[in-house]
C-alpha positions as CSV (number, residue, x, y, z in Angstrom):
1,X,-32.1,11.9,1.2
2,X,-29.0,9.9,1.3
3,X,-28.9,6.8,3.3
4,X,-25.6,5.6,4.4
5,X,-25.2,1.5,6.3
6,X,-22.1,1.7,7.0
7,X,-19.3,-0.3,5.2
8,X,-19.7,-3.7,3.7
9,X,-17.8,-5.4,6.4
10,X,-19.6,-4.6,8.9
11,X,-22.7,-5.2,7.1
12,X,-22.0,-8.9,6.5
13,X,-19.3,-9.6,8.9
14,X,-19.8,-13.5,10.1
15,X,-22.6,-13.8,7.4
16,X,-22.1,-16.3,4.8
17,X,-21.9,-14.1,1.1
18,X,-21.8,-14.8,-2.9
19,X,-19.1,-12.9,-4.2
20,X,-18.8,-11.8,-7.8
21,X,-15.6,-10.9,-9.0
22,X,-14.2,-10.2,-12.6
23,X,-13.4,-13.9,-13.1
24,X,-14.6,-15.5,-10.5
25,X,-17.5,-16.6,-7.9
26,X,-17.1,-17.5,-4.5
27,X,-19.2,-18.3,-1.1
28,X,-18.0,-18.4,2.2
29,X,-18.4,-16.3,5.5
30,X,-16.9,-12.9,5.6
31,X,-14.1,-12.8,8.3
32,X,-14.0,-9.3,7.3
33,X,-11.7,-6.8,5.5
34,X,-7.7,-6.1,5.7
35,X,-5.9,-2.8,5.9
36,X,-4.6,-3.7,2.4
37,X,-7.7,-4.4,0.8
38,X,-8.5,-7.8,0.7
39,X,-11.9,-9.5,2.4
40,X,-11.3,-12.5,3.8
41,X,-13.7,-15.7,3.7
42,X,-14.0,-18.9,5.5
43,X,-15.0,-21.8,4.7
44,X,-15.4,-20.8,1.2
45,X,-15.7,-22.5,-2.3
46,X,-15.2,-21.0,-5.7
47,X,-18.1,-21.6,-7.7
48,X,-16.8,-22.8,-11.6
49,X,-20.7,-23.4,-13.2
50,X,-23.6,-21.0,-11.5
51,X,-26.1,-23.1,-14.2
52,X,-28.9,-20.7,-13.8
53,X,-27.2,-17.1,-11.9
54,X,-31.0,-16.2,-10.4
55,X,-32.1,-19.3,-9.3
56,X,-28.9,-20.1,-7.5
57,X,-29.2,-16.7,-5.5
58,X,-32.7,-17.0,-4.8
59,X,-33.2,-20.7,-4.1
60,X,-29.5,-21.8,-3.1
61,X,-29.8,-24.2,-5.9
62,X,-27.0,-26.0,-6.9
63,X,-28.6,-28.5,-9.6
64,X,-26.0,-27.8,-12.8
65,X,-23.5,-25.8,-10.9
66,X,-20.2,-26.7,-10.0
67,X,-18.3,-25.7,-7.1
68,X,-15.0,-26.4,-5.3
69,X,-14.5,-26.1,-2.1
70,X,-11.1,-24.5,0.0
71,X,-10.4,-26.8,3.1
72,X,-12.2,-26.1,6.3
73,X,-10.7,-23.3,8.1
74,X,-9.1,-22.3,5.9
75,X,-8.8,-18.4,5.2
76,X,-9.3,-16.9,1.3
77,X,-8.3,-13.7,0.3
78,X,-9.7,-11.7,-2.4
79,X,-8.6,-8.7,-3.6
80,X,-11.7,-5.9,-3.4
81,X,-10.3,-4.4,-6.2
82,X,-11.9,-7.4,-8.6
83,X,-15.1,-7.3,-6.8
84,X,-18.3,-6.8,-9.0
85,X,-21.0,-7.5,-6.3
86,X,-21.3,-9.1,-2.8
87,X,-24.7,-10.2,-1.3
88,X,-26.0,-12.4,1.8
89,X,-25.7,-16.2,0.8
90,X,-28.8,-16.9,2.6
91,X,-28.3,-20.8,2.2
92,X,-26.0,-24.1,2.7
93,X,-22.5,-23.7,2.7
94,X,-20.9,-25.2,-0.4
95,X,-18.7,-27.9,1.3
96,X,-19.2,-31.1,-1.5
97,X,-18.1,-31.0,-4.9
């Protein structure tokens, strides 16, 4: 039996997510999605060094990893066509270098 949850904006709209894209990793909270297909974060940072990829998701752990922060309120849009995975960043912002 098929399950459906609806989309993934409204899943983890307002929650703070990793993103995965082709190139790149970023966390922020989801603003949510435009009509031209682009989800929105806040508060985000784009994560350059994950160090160990597991650890990090489980534990937040940012020993090794190296990430750079967008200035506070300040919107970042990423194209959902790049997107490899999105889950529930269920720690700390990253807001330090």
């Amino acid at each position: 039996m098929k399950s459906t949850i609806g989309s993934m904006a409204t899943y983890y709209n307002g929650k703070a997510v990793f993103v995965r894209t082709v190139t790149s990793y970023f966390v922020g909270v989801l603003q949510g999605v435009t009509n031209d297909g682009f989800m929105v974060l806040q508060d985000a940072a784009w994560i350059s060094v994950t160090a160990r990829f597991g650890t990090m998701i489980a534990d937040g752990a940012t020993t090794g990893m190296e990430a750079e922060p967008y200035p506070a309120n300040f919107p970042v849009f990423i194209n959902m066509a790049s997107l490899v995975d999105v889950c529930e960043w269920k720690h700390p912002l990253l807001r330090t270098q």
